[in-house]
N, C-alpha and C positions, 0 to 999 in steps of 0.2 A: 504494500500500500504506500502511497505516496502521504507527504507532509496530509495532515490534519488539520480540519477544523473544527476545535474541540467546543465553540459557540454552537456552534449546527448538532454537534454530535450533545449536550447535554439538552439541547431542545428537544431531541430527537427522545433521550432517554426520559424525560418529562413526562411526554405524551404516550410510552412507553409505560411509564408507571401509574398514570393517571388510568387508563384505558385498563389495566390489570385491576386496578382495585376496586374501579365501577364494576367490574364485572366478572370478580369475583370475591368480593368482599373483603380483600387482605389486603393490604398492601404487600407486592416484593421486594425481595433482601435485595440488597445490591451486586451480589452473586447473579440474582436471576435477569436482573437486567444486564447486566454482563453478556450475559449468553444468549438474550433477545438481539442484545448488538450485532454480537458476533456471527448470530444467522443470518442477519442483514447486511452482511458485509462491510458497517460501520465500522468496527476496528477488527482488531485479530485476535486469538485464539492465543495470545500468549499473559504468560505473570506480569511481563512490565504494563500491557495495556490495561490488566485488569487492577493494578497498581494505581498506575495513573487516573484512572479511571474515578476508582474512590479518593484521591486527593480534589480531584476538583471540583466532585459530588460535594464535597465535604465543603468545601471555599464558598460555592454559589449557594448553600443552604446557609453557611455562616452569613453569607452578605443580603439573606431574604429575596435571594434568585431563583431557589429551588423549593421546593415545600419541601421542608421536613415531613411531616407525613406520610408523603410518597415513599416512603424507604422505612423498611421495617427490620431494627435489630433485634433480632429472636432469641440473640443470645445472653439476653439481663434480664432479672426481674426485680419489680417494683412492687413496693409495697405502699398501699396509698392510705392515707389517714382520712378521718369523717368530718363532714363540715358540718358546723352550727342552723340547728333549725330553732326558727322562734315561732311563739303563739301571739295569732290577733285577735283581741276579744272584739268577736263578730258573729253576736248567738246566729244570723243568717248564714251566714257561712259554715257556723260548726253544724246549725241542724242539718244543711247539703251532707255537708264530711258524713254526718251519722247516715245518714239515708243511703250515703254509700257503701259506707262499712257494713251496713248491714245486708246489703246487695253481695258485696263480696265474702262476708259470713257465708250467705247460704251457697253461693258457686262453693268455694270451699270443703262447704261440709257435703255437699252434693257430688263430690268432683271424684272420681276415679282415675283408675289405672290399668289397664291389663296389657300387658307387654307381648305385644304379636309372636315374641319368641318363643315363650312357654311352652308351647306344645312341640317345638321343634328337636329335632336331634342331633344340632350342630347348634357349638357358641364358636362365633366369630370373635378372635384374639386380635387386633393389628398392630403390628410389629416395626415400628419407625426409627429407624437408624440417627436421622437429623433434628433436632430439636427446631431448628428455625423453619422447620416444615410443619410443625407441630398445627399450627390455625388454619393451615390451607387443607391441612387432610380431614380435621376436625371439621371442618365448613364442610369438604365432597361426602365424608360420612352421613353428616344430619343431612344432607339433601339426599343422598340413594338409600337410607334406611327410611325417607320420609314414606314412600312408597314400591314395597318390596314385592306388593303384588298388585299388579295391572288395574287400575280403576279403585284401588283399595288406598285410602290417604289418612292419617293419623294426627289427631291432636299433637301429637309429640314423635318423634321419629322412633322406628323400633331399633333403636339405637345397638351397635356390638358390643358386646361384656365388654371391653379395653380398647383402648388404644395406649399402647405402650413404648416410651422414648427410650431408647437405650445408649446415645450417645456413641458409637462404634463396640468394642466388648460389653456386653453387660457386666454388671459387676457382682458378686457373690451374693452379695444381699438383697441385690434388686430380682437378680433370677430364682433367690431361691422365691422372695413373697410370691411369682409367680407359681412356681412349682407348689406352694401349699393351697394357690388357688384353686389350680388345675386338680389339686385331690379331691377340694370338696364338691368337685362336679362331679354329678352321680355318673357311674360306667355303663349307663344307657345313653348318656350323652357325649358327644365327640368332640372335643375340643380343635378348633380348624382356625392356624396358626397363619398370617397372611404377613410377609415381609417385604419390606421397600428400604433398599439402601442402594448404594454407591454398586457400580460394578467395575472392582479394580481387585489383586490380592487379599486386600483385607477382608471388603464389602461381600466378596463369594465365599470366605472361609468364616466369616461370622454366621453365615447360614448354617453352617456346616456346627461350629461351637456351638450357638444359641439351642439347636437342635440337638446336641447329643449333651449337656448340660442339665437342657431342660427334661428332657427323656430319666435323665438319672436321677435329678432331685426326686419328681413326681411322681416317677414310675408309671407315666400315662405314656405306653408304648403304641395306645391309640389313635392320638393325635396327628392331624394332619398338616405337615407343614410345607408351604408354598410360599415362594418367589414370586410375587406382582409385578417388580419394580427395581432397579434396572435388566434387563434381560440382554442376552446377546440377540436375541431376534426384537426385540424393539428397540434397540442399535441403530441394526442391520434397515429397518421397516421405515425410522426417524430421520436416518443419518442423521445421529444427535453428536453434536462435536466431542471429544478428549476433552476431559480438564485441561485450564493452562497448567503444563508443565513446566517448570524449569529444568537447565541439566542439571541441579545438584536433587531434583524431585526423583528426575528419571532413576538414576543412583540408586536412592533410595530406596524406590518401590523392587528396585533389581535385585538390591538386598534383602531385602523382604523375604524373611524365612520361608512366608505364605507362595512368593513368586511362583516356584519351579512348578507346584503345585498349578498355581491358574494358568499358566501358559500349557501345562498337560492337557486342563479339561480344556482349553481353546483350541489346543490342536485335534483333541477327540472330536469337537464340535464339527471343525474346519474338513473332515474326514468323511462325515454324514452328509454336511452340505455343502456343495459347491460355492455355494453365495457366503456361506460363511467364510471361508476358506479366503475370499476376495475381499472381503471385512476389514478380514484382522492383517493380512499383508499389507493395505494402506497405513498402519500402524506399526509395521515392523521397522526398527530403523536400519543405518546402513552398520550396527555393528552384528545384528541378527537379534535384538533386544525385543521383546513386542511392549513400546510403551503409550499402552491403550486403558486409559482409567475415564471411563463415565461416572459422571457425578450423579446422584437423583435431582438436584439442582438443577441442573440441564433439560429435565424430563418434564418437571415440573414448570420450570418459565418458559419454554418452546411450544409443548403441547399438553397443555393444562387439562384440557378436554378431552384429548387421548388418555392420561394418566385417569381422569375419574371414569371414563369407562373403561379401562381394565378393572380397575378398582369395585366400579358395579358389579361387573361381572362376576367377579371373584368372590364380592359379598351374598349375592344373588344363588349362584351355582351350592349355597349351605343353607337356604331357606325354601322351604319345601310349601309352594302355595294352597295342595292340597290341604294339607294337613291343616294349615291357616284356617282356609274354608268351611272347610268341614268341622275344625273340634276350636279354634280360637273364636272365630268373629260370632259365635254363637252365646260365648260369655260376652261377649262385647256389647253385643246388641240387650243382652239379659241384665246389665248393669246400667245400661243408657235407660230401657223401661222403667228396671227401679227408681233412677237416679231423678228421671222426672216427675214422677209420682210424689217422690219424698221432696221435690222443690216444688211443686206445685203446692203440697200440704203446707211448709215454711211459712211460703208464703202466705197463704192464709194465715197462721198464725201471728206472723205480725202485725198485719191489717186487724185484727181480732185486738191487738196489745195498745196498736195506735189507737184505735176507736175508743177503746176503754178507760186510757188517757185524757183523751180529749171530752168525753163525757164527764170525766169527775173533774 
């Protein structure tokens, strides 16, 4: 690429970030704009641009050129404190308040639950490698668990047992909570394990640990566990770029105890299919190294829409609509009859309480 115009290119990235968050409720990292760039042929695929990149994001937010908001760092948390509420004496106004609370008293006391999953024989686990991905997967979940069967919509999403961050290794303690979870699910139900992380060394062999880990804390040799996200065939399917590398990365990853390991299964893969085979050679370099690491980051800010339909799918493919049918929406329907019965009666009964008031 020729000199830059990094004016144009942070305009660019603006409307970039704007257009992500209308339309999908999160704002993106600055990773994921990165790689919106770089499929536009805006900058390149390397550490310095993506370097650069966030020194100047950073300048134009500092000088009120850029919205902060457009850019979401997932990796802090904040703890907010409570702000001061006062009272107006305004018997008008508090009788409204009361009229309401008592409106919302009876939704309340009227108000149910029955979780679409109950009768099912799969709990959906999901398994999240990146924490700063954590609001975008949480947003595609409550919209594909809103409705898991065709024409069937829920007050509240039948939401999956978990969604679980592990940060790259999980750690002893955070797998084992899981493994005691996984006990107290009865062994008529199947625990169905769903993972998205990075496809590089590490990201394929943490399938591999999380999976043989979790197998032995729990002892649930039932469970099913599956790869959504990065894959070699939605790679191959995306052309979704390499992380920027540096050569001290490349190095790195070559060391990588895990290496020798994924460049095996890349060669097994490359041996099944011809298309794969042509994949991973665009990644080979000229010392014979294969330095090919997809980010989930990549997956996520390129094809947002592609990632929540595998996603659906995946969640889909463990929820059985028969079974919904036939043995859930029939408590469902039988708590809605009660539930209006017993708010119709309230209600009377208020009306009963106010009259009696206002008589004496």
């Amino acid at each position: 690429m020729g000199r830059r115009d990094w004016r144009v290119i942070v305009k660019e990235a603006e409307e970039i970030a704007r257009e992500y968050s209308e339309r999908y409720g999160v704002a993106p990292t600055l990773r994921g704009i990165f790689y919106i760039l770089v499929s536009k042929g805006v900058i390149s695929n390397t550490r310095s641009d993506y370097v650069y990149l966030s020194k100047v994001l950073s300048k134009k937010r500092y000088a009120g050129e850029f919205d902060p908001k457009l850019i979401e760092d997932r990796s802090r948390r904040v703890s907010v404190g409570r702000e001061s509420a006062v009272l107006e004496r305004d018997i008008a106004k508090a009788r409204q308040r009361l009229l309401k609370e008592i409106e919302l008293s009876i939704w309340f006391i009227t108000r149910f639950y029955i979780n679409p999953w109950d009768d099912q024989r799969r709990r959906v686990i999901i398994v999240l490698e990146k924490d700063a991905l954590y609001p975008l997967i949480d947003n595609m979940v409550r919209k594909i668990t809103g409705e898991l069967v065709e024409g069937e919509r829920w007050d509240e999403p039948a939401y999956v047992e978990e969604i679980r961050v592990i940060r790259g290794y999980d750690s002893a303690t955070d797998i084992y909570k899981l493994a005691e979870k996984l006990k107290k699910i009865p062994h008529s139900i199947t625990p169905a394990i769903l993972l998205l992380g990075d496809f590089d060394p590490s990201g394929e062999d943490i399938v591999r640990d999380f999976q043989y880990r979790l197998e032995m804390l729990s002892t649930r040799y039932d469970a099913i566990f599956e790869k959504v996200a990065v894959t070699l065939h939605q790679i191959m399917e995306l052309d979704l770029p390499a992380a920027p590398l540096s050569q001290e990365e490349v190095r790195k990853m070559v060391r990588d105890p895990r290496y020798r390991r994924y460049v095996a299964k890349l060669e097994e893969m490359a041996e099944i299919d011809k298309r794969y085979r042509e994949l991973i050679e665009r990644y080979r370099r000229p010392d014979g190294t294969l330095a090919m690491r997809v980010e989930l980051d990549a997956l996520a800010a390129l094809k947002p829409e592609y990632l929540e339909k595998v996603l659906a799918e995946a969640i889909k493919r463990h929820f059985d609509a028969k079974t919904y049918l036939e043995k859930t929406k029939p408590k469902i329907e039988e708590q809605e009859r009660i539930a209006k019965e017993l708010r119709e009666e309230l209600e009377k009964e208020v009306m009963r309480c106010i009259e009696s008031t206002t008589s004496n």
